[in-house]
C-alpha positions as CSV (number, residue, x, y, z in Angstrom):
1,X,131.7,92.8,65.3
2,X,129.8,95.9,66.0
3,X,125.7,95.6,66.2
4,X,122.9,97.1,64.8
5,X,123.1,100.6,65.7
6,X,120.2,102.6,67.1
7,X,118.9,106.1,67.0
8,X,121.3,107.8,69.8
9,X,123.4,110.6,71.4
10,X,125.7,111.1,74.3
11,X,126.1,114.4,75.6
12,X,129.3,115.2,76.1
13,X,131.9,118.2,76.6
14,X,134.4,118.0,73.8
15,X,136.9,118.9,76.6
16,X,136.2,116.4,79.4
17,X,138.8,113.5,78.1
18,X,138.4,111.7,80.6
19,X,134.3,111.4,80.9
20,X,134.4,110.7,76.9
21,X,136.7,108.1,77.0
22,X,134.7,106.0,79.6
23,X,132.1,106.3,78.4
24,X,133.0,104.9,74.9
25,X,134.7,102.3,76.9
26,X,131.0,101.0,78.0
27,X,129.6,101.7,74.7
28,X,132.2,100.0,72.4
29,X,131.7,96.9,75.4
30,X,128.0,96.3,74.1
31,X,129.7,96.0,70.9
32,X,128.1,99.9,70.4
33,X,129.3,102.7,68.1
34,X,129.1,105.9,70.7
35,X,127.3,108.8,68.9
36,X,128.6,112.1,71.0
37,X,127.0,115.6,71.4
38,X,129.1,118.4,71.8
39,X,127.3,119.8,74.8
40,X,126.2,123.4,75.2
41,X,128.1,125.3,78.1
42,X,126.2,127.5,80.1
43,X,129.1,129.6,80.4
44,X,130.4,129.9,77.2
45,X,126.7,131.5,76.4
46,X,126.4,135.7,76.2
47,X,124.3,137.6,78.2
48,X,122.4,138.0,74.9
49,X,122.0,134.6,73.9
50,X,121.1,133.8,77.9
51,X,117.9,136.6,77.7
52,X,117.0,135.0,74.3
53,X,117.1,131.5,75.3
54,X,116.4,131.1,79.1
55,X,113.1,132.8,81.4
56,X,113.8,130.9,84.7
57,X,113.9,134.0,87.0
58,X,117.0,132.8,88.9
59,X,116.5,129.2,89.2
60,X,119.2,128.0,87.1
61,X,122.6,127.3,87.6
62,X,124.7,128.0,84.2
63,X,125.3,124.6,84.0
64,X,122.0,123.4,83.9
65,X,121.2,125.5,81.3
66,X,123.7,124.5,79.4
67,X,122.6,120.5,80.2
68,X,118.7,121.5,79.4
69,X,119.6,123.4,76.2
70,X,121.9,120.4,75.0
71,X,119.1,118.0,75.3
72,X,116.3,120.2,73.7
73,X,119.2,121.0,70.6
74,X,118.7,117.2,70.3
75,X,114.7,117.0,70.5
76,X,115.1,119.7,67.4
77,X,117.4,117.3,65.2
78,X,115.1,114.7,66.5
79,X,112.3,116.7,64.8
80,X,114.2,116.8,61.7
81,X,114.4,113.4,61.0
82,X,111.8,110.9,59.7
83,X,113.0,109.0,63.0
84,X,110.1,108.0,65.3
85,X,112.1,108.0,69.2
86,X,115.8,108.8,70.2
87,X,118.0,107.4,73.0
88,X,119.6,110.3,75.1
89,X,122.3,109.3,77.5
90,X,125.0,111.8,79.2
91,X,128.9,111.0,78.9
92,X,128.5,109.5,82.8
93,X,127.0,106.3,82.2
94,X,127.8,102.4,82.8
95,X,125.7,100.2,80.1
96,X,124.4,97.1,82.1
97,X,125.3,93.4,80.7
98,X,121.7,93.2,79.0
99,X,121.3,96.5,77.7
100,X,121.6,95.8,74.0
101,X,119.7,92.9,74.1
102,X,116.6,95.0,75.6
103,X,116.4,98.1,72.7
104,X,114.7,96.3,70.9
105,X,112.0,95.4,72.7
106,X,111.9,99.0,74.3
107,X,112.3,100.7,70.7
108,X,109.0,98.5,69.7
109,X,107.2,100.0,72.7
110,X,107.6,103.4,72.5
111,X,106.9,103.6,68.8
112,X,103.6,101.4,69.6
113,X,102.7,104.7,72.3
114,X,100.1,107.0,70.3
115,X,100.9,109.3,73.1
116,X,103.9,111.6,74.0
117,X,106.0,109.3,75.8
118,X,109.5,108.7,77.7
119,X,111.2,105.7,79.1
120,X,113.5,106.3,81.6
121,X,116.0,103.5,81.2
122,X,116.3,102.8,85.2
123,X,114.4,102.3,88.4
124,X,112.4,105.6,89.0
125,X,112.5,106.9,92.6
126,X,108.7,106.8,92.4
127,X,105.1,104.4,92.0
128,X,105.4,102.1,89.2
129,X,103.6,99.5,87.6
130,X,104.4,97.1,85.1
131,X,102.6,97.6,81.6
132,X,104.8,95.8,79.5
133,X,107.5,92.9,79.4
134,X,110.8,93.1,77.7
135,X,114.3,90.7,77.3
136,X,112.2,87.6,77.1
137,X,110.3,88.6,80.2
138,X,113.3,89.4,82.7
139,X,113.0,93.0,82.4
140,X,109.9,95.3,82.6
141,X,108.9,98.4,81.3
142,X,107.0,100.0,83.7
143,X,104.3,103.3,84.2
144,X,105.3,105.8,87.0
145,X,104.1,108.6,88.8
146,X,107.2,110.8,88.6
147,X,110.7,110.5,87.5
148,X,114.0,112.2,88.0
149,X,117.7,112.4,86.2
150,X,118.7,113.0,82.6
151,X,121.0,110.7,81.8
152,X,119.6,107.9,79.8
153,X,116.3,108.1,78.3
154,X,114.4,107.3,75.3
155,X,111.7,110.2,74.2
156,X,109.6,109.7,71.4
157,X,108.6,112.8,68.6
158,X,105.4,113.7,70.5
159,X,107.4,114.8,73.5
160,X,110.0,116.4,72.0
161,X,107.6,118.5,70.4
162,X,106.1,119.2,73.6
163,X,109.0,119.9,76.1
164,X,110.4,122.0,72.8
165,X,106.8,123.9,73.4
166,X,107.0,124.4,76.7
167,X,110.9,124.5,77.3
168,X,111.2,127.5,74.5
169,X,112.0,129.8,76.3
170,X,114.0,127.5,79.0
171,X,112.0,127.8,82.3
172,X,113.2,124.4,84.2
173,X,115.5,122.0,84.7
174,X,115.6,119.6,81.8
175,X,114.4,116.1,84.1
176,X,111.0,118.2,85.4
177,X,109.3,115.0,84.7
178,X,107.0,115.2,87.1
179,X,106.1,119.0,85.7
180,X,105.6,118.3,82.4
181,X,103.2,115.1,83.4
182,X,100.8,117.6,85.7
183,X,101.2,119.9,82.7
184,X,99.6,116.9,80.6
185,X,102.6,116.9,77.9
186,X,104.3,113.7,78.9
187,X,103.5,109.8,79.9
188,X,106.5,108.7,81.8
189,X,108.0,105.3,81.6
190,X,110.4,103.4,83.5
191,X,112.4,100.1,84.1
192,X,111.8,97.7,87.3
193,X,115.5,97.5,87.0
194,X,118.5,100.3,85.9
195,X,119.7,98.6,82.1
196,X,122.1,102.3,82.9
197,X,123.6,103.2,85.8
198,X,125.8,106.6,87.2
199,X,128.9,106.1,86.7
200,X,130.6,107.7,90.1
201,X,134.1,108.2,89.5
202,X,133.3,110.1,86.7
203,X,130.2,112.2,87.8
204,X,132.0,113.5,90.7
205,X,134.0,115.4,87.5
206,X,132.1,117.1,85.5
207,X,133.2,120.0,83.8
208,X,129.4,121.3,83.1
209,X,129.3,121.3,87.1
210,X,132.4,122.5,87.7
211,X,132.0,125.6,85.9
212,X,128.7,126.5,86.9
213,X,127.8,129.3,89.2
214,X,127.0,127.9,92.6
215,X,123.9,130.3,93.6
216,X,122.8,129.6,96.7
217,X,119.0,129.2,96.9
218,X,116.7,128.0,99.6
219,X,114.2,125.2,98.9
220,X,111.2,127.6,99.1
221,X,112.8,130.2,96.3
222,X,113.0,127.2,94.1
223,X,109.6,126.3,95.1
224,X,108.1,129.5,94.5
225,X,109.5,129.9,90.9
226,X,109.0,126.7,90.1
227,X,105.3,127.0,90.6
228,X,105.0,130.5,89.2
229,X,106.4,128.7,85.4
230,X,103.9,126.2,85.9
231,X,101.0,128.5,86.5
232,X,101.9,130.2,83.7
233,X,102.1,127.0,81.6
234,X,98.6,126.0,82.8
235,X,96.9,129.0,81.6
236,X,98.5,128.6,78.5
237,X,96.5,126.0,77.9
238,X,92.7,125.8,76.9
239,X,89.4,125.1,79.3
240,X,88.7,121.9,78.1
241,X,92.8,121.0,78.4
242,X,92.9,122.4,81.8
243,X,90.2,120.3,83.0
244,X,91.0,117.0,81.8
245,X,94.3,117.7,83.6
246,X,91.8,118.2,87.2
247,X,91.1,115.1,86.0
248,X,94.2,113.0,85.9
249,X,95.9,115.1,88.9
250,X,92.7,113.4,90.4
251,X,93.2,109.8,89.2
252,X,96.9,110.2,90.1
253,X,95.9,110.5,94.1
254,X,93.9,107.6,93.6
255,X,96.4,105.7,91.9
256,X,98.8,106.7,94.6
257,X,96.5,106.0,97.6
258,X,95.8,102.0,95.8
259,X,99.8,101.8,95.2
């Protein structure tokens, strides 16, 4: 018997069989009804709908903007909803053994956070902290410094509002976690453990990849757009907001010099 659903999507090319069926596999496992996404495919988009939507200056590949823009046509149904948080996983995924019997206890954090908040539902490649128990105490949800990867997450309404805000037009990659926490606009979450793992096999096939063009781009090209968009995001903001975010870039060296 199937369980209690919860508030989620899988992003997913109608086309890509294979990926769709695996991951339902892993779903329908945790005894889990899969919701899919059709994705958005960068190069399916027109030039027009590319100059409407997207103001990176080069520093996408087509199919990242066609990830970014699937996940941010989510955050908007999100928004429509009287739902407080969604779960956001892409169609390459492997559900851990104690995945379902940890939602809950995440879903009860997350709608507890007053703040803009995501949980990314594995390890982070950064500083974390414990803040919270789940899974009667074997798991822990935990604060970190950064964050990277798209591919299963849980984002409450406060920060889909806020990466719709500053993702509208698209500027960045969609897992600029670390950008949108300097920026002030996110609190980012983790696991002390992955409850969802990459699935290999399958994200070695990806037909968003596949299909994207393959600019080459040296690391300092990135850098430099990347930190023109978040200059421009930072004076976007007011005087008062633009100090108190001084003041946690400050707290965060601290925080990484006791860690």
């Amino acid at each position: 018997m199937l369980q209690k659903q919860f508030n989620h999507y899988i992003i997913s090319s109608k086309n890509s069989l294979e990926r769709r069926h695996s991951v339902r596999n892993t779903f329908l496992k945790q005894g889990i009804t899969p919701i899919f996404f059709d994705a958005i495919m960068g190069t399916k988009l027109t030039h027009a709908e590319l100059q409407e939507k997207v103001a990176d200056n080069g520093l996408l590949r087509l199919g990242e903007i066609g990830c970014a823009l699937s996940h941010l046509a989510i955050y908007k149904k999100l928004l429509t909803t009287n739902q407080k948080h969604i779960f956001i996983f892409e169609d390459d995924v492997i559900l851990e053994n104690d995945f379902i019997s940890s939602i809950s206890d995440i879903e009860t954090f997350i709608d507890s956070q007053k703040k803009a908040t995501v949980i990314l539902l594995y390890r982070a490649n950064a500083i974390i902290w414990p803040v919270q128990s789940i899974n009667n105490n074997l798991n822990q949800i935990c604060q970190a410094t950064s964050g990277s990867g798209a591919h299963a997450y849980v984002i409450n309404r406060i920060a889909a509002k806020n990466l719709l805000k500053i993702q509208t037009p698209l500027r960045f990659e969609i897992d600029a976690w670390l950008i949108y926490k300097k920026l002030d606009y996110i609190k980012i979450y983790c696991l002390n453990k992955n409850l969802v793992n990459l699935n290999t096999i399958t994200s070695e096939k990806s037909l968003i990849d596949t299909l994207s063009s393959r600019k080459e781009r040296s690391l300092s090209i990135v850098k430099r757009i990347k930190d023109s968009h978040y200059k421009y995001l930072l004076h976007q903001r007011s005087f008062k907001e633009r100090m108190i975010i001084q003041i946690k870039r400050l707290n965060r060296h601290i925080q990484n010099i006791l860690h």
